[in-house]
C-alpha positions in Angstrom: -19.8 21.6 80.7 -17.3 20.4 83.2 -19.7 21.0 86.1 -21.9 18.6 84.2 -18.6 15.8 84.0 -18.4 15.9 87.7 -22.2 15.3 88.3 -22.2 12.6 85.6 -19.1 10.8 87.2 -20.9 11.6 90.9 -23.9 9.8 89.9 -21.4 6.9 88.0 -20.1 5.9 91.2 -23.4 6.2 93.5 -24.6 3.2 90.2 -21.7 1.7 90.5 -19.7 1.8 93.8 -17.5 -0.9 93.6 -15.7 0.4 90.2 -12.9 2.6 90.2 -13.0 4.0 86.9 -16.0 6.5 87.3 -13.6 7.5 91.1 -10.6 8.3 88.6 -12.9 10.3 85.7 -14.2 12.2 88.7 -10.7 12.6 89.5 -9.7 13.5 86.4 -13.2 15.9 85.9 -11.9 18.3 89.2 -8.5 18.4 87.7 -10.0 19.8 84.5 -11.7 22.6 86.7 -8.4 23.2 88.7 -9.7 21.5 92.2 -6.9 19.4 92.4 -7.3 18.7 95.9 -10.7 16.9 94.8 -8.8 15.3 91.7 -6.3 13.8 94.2 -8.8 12.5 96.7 -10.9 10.7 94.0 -7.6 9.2 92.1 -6.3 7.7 95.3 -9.9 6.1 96.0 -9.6 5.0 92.4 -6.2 3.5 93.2 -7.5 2.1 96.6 -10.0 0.1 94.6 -7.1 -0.8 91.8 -4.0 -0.9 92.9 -2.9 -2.0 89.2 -4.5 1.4 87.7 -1.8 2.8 85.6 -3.8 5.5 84.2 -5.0 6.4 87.8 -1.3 6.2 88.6 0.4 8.6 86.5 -2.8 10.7 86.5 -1.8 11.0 90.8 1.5 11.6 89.9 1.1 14.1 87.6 -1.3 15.7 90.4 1.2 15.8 92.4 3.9 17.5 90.3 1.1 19.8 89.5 0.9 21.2 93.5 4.4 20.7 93.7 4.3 17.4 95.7 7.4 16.2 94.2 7.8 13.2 96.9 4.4 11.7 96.8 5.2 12.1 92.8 8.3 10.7 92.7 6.7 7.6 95.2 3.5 7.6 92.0 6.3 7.2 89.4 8.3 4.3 91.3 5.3 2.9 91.6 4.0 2.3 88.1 7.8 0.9 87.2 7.2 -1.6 89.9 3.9 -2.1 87.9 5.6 -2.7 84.9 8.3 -5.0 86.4 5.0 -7.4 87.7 3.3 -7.5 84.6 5.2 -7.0 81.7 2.8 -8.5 79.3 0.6 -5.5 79.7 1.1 -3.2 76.5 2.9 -0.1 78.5 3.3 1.9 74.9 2.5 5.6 75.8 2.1 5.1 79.8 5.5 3.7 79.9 7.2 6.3 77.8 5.3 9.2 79.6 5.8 8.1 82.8 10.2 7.4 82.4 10.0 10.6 80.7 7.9 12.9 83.3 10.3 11.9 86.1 13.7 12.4 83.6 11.9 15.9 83.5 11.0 16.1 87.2 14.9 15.5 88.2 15.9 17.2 85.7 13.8 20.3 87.0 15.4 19.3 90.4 19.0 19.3 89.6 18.8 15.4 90.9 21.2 14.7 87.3 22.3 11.2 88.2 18.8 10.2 88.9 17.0 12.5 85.9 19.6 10.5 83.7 18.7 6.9 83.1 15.1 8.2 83.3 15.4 10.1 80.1 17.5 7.1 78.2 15.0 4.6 79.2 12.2 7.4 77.6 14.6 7.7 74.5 15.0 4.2 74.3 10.8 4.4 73.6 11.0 7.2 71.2 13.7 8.4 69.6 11.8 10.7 67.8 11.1 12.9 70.6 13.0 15.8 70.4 12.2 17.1 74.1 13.8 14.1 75.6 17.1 15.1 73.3 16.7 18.5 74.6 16.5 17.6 77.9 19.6 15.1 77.7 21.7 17.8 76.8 20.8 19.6 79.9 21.6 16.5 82.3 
Protein backbone atom coordinates (compact mmCIF):
# COMPACT_ATOMS: atom_id res chain seq x y z
CA UNK A 1 0.00 0.00 0.00
CA UNK A 2 2.71 2.51 0.63
CA UNK A 3 4.18 2.03 -2.82
CA UNK A 4 0.77 3.04 -3.95
CA UNK A 5 1.02 6.57 -1.40
CA UNK A 6 4.11 7.47 -3.14
CA UNK A 7 2.61 7.15 -6.70
CA UNK A 8 -0.58 8.92 -5.58
CA UNK A 9 1.51 11.86 -4.00
CA UNK A 10 3.90 11.57 -7.37
CA UNK A 11 0.98 12.06 -9.58
CA UNK A 12 -0.48 14.99 -6.79
CA UNK A 13 2.37 17.14 -7.53
CA UNK A 14 2.76 16.58 -11.50
CA UNK A 15 -1.59 18.07 -11.05
CA UNK A 16 -0.59 20.33 -8.95
CA UNK A 17 3.01 21.77 -8.97
CA UNK A 18 2.86 24.78 -7.37
CA UNK A 19 1.49 23.23 -3.83
CA UNK A 20 3.62 21.96 -1.23
CA UNK A 21 1.42 19.73 0.58
CA UNK A 22 1.34 16.72 -1.92
CA UNK A 23 5.93 17.50 -1.82
CA UNK A 24 5.52 16.96 2.15
CA UNK A 25 2.96 13.71 1.97
CA UNK A 26 5.42 12.40 -0.53
CA UNK A 27 7.85 13.20 2.00
CA UNK A 28 6.16 11.86 4.60
CA UNK A 29 5.07 8.51 2.13
CA UNK A 30 9.21 7.52 1.78
CA UNK A 31 9.61 8.06 5.46
CA UNK A 32 6.95 5.51 6.04
CA UNK A 33 8.96 2.98 3.73
CA UNK A 34 12.31 3.98 5.42
CA UNK A 35 13.83 6.12 2.39
CA UNK A 36 14.45 8.87 4.35
CA UNK A 37 16.88 10.31 2.14
CA UNK A 38 13.79 10.72 -0.38
CA UNK A 39 11.52 11.91 2.75
CA UNK A 40 14.17 14.67 3.32
CA UNK A 41 14.45 15.81 -0.23
CA UNK A 42 10.60 16.16 -0.79
CA UNK A 43 10.09 17.92 2.84
CA UNK A 44 12.71 20.58 2.06
CA UNK A 45 10.93 21.23 -1.47
CA UNK A 46 7.84 21.32 0.59
CA UNK A 47 9.42 23.92 2.88
CA UNK A 48 11.07 25.70 -0.17
CA UNK A 49 7.53 26.28 -1.44
CA UNK A 50 6.27 27.19 2.33
CA UNK A 51 8.51 28.42 4.37
CA UNK A 52 5.61 28.83 7.17
CA UNK A 53 5.05 24.79 7.01
CA UNK A 54 5.11 23.73 10.57
CA UNK A 55 4.09 20.29 9.82
CA UNK A 56 6.75 20.07 7.07
CA UNK A 57 9.07 21.65 9.70
CA UNK A 58 9.05 19.34 12.50
CA UNK A 59 8.35 16.42 10.02
CA UNK A 60 12.42 17.66 8.58
CA UNK A 61 13.42 17.81 11.95
CA UNK A 62 12.34 14.74 13.12
CA UNK A 63 14.11 13.31 9.75
CA UNK A 64 16.94 14.48 10.78
CA UNK A 65 17.09 13.16 14.33
CA UNK A 66 16.02 10.05 12.69
CA UNK A 67 19.72 9.73 10.49
CA UNK A 68 21.28 11.25 13.25
CA UNK A 69 21.60 14.81 11.74
CA UNK A 70 21.37 16.40 15.11
CA UNK A 71 22.53 19.99 13.66
CA UNK A 72 20.26 20.41 10.66
CA UNK A 73 17.62 19.14 13.52
CA UNK A 74 18.49 21.36 16.06
CA UNK A 75 18.57 24.37 13.01
CA UNK A 76 14.53 22.59 12.10
CA UNK A 77 13.62 23.09 15.77
CA UNK A 78 14.94 26.81 16.07
CA UNK A 79 13.22 27.30 13.24
CA UNK A 80 9.55 26.56 14.01
CA UNK A 81 10.10 28.71 17.54
CA UNK A 82 11.08 31.59 15.32
CA UNK A 83 7.74 30.58 13.55
CA UNK A 84 5.88 30.76 16.47
CA UNK A 85 7.43 34.06 17.69
CA UNK A 86 6.05 35.61 14.06
CA UNK A 87 2.73 34.36 14.25
CA UNK A 88 1.48 33.72 17.43
CA UNK A 89 -2.15 33.73 16.52
CA UNK A 90 -1.69 30.49 14.78
CA UNK A 91 -3.12 27.59 17.17
CA UNK A 92 0.48 25.84 17.92
CA UNK A 93 -1.43 23.14 20.35
CA UNK A 94 0.36 19.77 19.67
CA UNK A 95 3.12 21.15 17.17
CA UNK A 96 4.29 23.54 19.79
CA UNK A 97 4.35 20.98 22.65
CA UNK A 98 6.05 18.32 20.35
CA UNK A 99 8.37 20.30 18.95
CA UNK A 100 9.83 22.09 22.84
CA UNK A 101 9.59 18.68 23.83
CA UNK A 102 11.58 16.62 20.98
CA UNK A 103 14.56 19.02 21.32
CA UNK A 104 14.32 18.83 25.57
CA UNK A 105 14.76 15.14 24.52
CA UNK A 106 17.34 15.60 21.80
CA UNK A 107 19.75 17.61 24.45
CA UNK A 108 18.85 15.67 26.82
CA UNK A 109 20.07 12.54 24.73
CA UNK A 110 23.15 14.88 24.14
CA UNK A 111 24.23 15.65 27.56
CA UNK A 112 23.70 19.55 26.32
CA UNK A 113 21.58 19.88 30.14
CA UNK A 114 21.49 23.66 30.29
CA UNK A 115 20.04 23.72 26.81
CA UNK A 116 17.70 20.38 27.13
CA UNK A 117 16.42 22.29 30.29
CA UNK A 118 14.16 25.22 29.47
CA UNK A 119 13.07 23.07 26.48
CA UNK A 120 11.44 20.54 28.69
CA UNK A 121 9.73 23.34 31.14
CA UNK A 122 8.39 25.21 28.20
CA UNK A 123 6.93 21.44 26.97
CA UNK A 124 5.63 20.95 30.69
CA UNK A 125 4.35 24.26 30.80
CA UNK A 126 1.91 22.68 27.60
CA UNK A 127 1.16 19.53 29.38
CA UNK A 128 1.53 18.68 32.64
CA UNK A 129 0.09 15.60 32.24
CA UNK A 130 2.88 14.15 30.43
CA UNK A 131 4.74 11.99 32.45
CA UNK A 132 7.81 11.55 29.90
CA UNK A 133 8.58 15.13 30.12
CA UNK A 134 8.59 14.58 34.24
CA UNK A 135 10.81 11.67 33.56
CA UNK A 136 13.00 13.35 31.54
CA UNK A 137 13.32 16.52 34.02
CA UNK A 138 14.62 14.32 36.48
CA UNK A 139 17.35 13.32 34.25
CA UNK A 140 18.44 16.99 33.35
Amino acid sequence: MSGSLVDLWKDAIQTSPHKSRPLHNLGYSYAQQKHDSAAIIYVQKALQMNPASVHSQITLAQYYIRNQQYVQSIAEYQELFRLEKRYPHWDWGEIGFQAYYELGQLFTQLKRWQEALPLLQEALSRHQEKLEIHELLGKV
